[in-house]
C-alpha positions in Angstrom: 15.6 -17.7 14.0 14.5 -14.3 15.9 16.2 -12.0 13.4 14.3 -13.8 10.8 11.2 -13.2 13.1 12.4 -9.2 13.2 13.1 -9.3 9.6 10.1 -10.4 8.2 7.6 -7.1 9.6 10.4 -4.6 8.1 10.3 -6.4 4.8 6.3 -6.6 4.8 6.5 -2.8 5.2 9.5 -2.7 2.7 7.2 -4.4 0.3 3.8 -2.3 0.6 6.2 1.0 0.6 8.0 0.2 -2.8 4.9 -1.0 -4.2 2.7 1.8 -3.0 4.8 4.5 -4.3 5.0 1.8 -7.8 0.8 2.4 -7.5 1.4 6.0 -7.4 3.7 6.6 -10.6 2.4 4.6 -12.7 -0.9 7.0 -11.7 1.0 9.7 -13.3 2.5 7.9 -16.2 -0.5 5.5 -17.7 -3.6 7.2 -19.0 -6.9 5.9 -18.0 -5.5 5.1 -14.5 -5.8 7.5 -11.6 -4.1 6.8 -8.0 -6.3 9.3 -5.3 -3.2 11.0 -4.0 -0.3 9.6 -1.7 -2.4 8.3 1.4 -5.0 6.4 -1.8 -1.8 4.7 -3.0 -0.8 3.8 0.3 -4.5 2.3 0.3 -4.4 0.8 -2.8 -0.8 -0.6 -2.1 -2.3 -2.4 0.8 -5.7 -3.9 -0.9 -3.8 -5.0 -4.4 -0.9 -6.3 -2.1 -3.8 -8.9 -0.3 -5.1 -9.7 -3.5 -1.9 -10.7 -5.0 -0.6 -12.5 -2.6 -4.0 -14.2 -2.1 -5.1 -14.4 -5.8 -2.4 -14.5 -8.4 -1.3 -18.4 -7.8 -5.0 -19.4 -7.8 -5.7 -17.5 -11.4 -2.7 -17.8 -13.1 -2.8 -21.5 -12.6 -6.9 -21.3 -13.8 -5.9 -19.4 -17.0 -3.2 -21.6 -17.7 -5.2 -25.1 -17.7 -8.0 -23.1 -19.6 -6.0 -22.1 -21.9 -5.1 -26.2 -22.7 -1.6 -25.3 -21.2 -0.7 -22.6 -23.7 -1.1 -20.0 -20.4 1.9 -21.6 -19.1 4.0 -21.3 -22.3 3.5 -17.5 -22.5 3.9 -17.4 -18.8 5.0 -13.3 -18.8 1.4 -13.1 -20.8 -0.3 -14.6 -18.3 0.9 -12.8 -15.3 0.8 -9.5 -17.0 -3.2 -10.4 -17.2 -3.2 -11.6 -13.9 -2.1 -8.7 -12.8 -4.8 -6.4 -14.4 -7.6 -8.6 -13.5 -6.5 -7.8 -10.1 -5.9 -4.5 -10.9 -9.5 -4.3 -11.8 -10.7 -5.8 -8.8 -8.6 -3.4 -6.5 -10.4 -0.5 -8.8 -14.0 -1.9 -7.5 -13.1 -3.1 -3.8 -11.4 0.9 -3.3 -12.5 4.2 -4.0 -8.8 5.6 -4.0 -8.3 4.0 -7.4 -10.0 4.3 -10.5 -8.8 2.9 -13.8 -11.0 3.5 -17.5 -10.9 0.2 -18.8 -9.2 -3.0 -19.5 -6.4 -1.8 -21.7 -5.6 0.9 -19.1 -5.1 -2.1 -16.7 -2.7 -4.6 -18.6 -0.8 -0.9 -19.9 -0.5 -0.1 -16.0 0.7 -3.8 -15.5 3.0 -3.6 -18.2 4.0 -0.4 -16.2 4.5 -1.9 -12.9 6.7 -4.7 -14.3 9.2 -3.1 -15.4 9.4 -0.9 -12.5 9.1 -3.2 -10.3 12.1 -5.2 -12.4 14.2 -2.1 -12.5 13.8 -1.4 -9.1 14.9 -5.2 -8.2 17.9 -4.5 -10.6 18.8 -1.2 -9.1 18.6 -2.5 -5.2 20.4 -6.2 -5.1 
């Protein structure tokens, strides 16, 4: 039970590492969205990790039953838009981030997706 105590602080900082330096190339690969250097990603990293972990059940479950269950059918739609609504709120809550519009957001989801699947792949 204590080395799952031990664990679970090196995998939170595991976690806002790998998706921190996700924040910051996608930065340099997705037009319309600009990371404010290494420390600003770091920043990000930390506010979009909160909101995620706060936010994502709570919405995707929202846009799902709006959606008269069709949310849940495309459910890789749905998070993908998840994702860049929270993407959008992380853009106004920090000044470290700024992204051009919506399309720049669900692009830069897109983006973090797959990194963050290939990175999954590449490490298990």
């Amino acid at each position: 039970m204590a080395s799952k105590l031990l664990c679970a602080p090196m995998y939170l900082l595991a976690s806002w590492l790998s998706l921190s330096l996700t924040l910051f190339v996608t930065g340099m690969v997705v037009p319309g969205f600009r990371v404010n250097g290494v420390r600003g990603a770091l920043i990000v990293g930390a506010i979009f990790g909160v909101l995620l972990w706060a936010l994502s059940g709570p919405l995707y479950a929202l846009i799902g039953v709006s959606t008269l269950f069709i949310g849940f059918i495309f459910s890789f739609v749905t998070k993908l838009i998840v994702s860049a609504i929270l993407l959008k709120l992380t853009d106004a809550l920090s000044d470290n981030l700024t992204i051009d519009s919506f399309w720049s957001a669900l692009i830069a989801a897109v983006v973090l997706s797959l990194v963050s699947s290939i990175g999954g792949w590449l490490f298990h």
